[in-house]
C-alpha positions as CSV (number, residue, x, y, z in Angstrom):
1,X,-10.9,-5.1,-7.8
2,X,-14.2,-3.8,-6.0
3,X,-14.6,0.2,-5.9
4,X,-11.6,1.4,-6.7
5,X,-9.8,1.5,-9.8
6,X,-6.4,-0.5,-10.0
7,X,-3.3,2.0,-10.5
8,X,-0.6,0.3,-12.3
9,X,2.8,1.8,-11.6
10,X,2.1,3.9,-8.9
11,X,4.7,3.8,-5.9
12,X,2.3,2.6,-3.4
13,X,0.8,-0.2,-6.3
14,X,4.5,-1.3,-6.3
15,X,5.8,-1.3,-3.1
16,X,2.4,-4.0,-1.8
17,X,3.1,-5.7,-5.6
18,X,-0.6,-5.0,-5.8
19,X,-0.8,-7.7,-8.8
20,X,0.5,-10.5,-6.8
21,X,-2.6,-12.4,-6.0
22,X,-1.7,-16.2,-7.0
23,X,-5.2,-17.1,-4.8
24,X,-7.1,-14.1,-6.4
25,X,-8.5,-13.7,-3.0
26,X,-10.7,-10.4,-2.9
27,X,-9.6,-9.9,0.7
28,X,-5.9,-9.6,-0.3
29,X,-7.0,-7.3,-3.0
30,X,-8.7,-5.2,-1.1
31,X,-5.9,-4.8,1.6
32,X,-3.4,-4.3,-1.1
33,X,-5.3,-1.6,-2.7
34,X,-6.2,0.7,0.0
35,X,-3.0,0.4,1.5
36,X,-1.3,1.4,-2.2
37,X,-3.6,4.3,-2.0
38,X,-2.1,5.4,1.7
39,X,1.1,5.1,0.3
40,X,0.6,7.0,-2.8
41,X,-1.2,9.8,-0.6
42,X,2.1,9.8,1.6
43,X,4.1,9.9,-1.3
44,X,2.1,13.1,-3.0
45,X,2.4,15.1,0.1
46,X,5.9,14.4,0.8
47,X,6.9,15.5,-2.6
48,X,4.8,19.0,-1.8
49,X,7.3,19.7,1.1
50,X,11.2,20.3,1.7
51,X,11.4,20.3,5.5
52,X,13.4,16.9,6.2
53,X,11.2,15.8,9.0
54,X,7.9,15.9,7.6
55,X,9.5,13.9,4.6
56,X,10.9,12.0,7.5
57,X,7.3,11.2,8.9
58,X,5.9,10.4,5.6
59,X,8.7,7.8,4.4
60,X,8.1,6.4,8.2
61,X,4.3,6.4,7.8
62,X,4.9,4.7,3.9
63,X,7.0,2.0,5.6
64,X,4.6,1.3,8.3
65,X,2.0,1.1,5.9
66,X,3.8,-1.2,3.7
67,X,4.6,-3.8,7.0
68,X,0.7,-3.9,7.7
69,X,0.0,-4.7,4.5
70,X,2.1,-7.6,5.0
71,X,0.8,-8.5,8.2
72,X,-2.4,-8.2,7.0
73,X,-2.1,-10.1,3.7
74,X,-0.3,-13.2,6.2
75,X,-3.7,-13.2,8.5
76,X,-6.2,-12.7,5.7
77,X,-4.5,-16.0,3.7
78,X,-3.3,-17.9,7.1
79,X,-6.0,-20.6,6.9
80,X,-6.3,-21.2,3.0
């Protein structure tokens, strides 16, 4: 999976289904990878912190991330 190391079972590895790849497409990997990381740095913070709106802005920024994964996944496989 290029330069990073895959992390089974972590949030953000869940939440993009980072193992899904029926094309094994290293595009897709990659997209799904980084993006898990995002999530999974979201996810640390927000667990450091009890004020409601920062946890607020990290499940919003973990959602988002999740959606561009998405889009970006459709794009990077639209023409195969």
């Amino acid at each position: 999976m290029g330069e990073h190391k895959q992390k089974h079972g972590s949030i953000g590895a869940e939440r993009v289904r980072e193992s899904f790849n029926p094309s094994g497409d290293n595009l897709v990997d990659k997209i799904k990878r980084h993006t898990a990381d995002l999530i999974d740095i979201c996810n640390s913070e927000n667990d450091k912190h009890e004020d409601g709106e920062i946890g607020r802005c990290y499940s919003l920024a973990m959602t988002h991330y999740e959606v561009a994964a998405m889009w970006a996944v459709k794009a990077a496989t639209a023409n195969k």
